[in-house]
C-alpha positions in Angstrom: 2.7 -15.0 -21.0 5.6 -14.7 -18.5 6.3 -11.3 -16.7 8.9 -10.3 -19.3 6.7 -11.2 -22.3 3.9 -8.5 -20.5 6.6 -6.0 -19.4 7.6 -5.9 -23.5 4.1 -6.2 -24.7 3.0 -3.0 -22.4 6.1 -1.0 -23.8 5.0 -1.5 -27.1 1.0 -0.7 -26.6 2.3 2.6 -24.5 4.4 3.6 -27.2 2.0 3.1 -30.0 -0.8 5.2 -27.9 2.1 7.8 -27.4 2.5 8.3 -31.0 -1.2 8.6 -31.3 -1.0 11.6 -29.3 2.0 12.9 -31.5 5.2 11.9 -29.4 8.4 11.0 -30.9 10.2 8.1 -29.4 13.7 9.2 -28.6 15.2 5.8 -26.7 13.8 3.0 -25.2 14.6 1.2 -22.3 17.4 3.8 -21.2 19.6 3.1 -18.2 21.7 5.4 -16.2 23.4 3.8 -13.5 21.3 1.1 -12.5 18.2 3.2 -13.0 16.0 2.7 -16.0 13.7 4.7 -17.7 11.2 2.4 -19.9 10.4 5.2 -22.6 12.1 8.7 -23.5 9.8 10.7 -26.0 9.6 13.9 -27.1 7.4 16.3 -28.1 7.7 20.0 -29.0 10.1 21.1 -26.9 9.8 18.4 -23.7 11.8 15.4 -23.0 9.6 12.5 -21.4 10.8 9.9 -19.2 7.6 7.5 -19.3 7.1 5.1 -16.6 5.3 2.0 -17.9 3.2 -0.5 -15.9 1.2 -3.4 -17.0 -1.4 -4.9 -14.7 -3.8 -7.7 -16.1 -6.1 -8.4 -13.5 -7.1 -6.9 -10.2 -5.5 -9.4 -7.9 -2.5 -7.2 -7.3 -4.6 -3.5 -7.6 -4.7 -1.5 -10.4 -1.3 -1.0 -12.6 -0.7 3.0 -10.7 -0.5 1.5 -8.0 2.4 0.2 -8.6 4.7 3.6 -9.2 5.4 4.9 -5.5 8.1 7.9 -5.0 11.0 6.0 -4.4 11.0 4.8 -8.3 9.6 8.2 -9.4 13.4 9.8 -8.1 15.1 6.9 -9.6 13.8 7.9 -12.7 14.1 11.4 -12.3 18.4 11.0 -12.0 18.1 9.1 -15.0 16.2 11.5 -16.7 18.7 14.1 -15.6 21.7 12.3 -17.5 19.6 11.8 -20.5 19.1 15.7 -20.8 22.4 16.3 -20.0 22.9 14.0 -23.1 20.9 16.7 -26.0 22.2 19.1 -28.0 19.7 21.3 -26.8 17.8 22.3 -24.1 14.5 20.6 -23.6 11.9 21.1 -21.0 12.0 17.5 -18.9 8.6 16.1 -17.2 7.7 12.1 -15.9 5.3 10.5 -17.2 3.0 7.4 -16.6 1.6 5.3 -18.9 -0.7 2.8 -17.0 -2.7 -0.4 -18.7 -5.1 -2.7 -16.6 -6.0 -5.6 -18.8 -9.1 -7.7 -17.8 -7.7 -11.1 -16.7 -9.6 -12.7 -19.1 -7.2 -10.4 -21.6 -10.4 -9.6 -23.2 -10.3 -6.0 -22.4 -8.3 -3.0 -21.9 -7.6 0.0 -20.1 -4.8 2.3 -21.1 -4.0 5.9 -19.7 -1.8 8.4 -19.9 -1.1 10.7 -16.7 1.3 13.4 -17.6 3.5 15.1 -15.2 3.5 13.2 -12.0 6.3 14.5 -9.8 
C-alpha cells in the first residue's frame, strides 16, 4: 500500500468511527487556499475540522506525533472560510483523529482527541 492508498484508507476508518459517535460528515477533503482540512463534520451545533493521521508502525513514532502547531493554524484559516461558508452560525473546534496500525497490519489503534488548539 503506497502513502496515498493509507492517507485514503485512514480517511475512511476516521470517518466511519466518527459516525459511530454520531457526527455528520459535511465535506471531505476541503481546501482553502492551499490549506486542507481532511474531514468537516458536524454535530449538534459544532463544525469540525478533523485532522487525520495514519501511522502503521512505530518506525516514525506514533501517528500524533505527526500534528505540530504550524498545521494546526493552517487548518484553523481553513476552518475559518468553511464557517464563513454556513447558513448559520456554528460553534467551530479541531479535531484529531489518530490510527497506529501494527506493521504487521494485524492490529489497530484508533482515537479521537477533541479540541486540540
Amino acid at each position: 500500500m503506497n502513502t496515498k492508498e493509507l492517507g485514503a484508507l485512514g480517511e475512511r476508518i476516521a470517518e466511519m468511527f466518527l459516525a459511530i459517535k454520531g457526527y455528520e460528515v459535511v465535506r471531505r477533503n476541503f481546501v482553502f487556499a492551499g490549506r486542507e482540512i481532511d474531514l468537516i463534520v458536524r454535530r449538534g451545533s459544532q463544525l469540525v475540522a478533523v485532522e487525520v493521521k495514519l501511522r502503521r508502525g512505530t518506525r516514525f513514532g506514533e501517528a500524533v506525533e505527526a500534528v505540530n502547531s504550524r498545521k494546526l493554524s493552517r487548518i484553523h484559516l481553513a476552518l475559518e472560510n468553511a464557517l464563513d461558508r454556513m447558513d448559520e452560525p456554528l460553534e467551530p473546534r479541531v479535531d484529531l483523529v489518530v490510527i497506529d496500525i501494527g506493521s504487521g497490519m494485524n492490529d489497530m489503534r484508533v482515537r479521537h482527541i477533541e479540541a486540540v488548539s
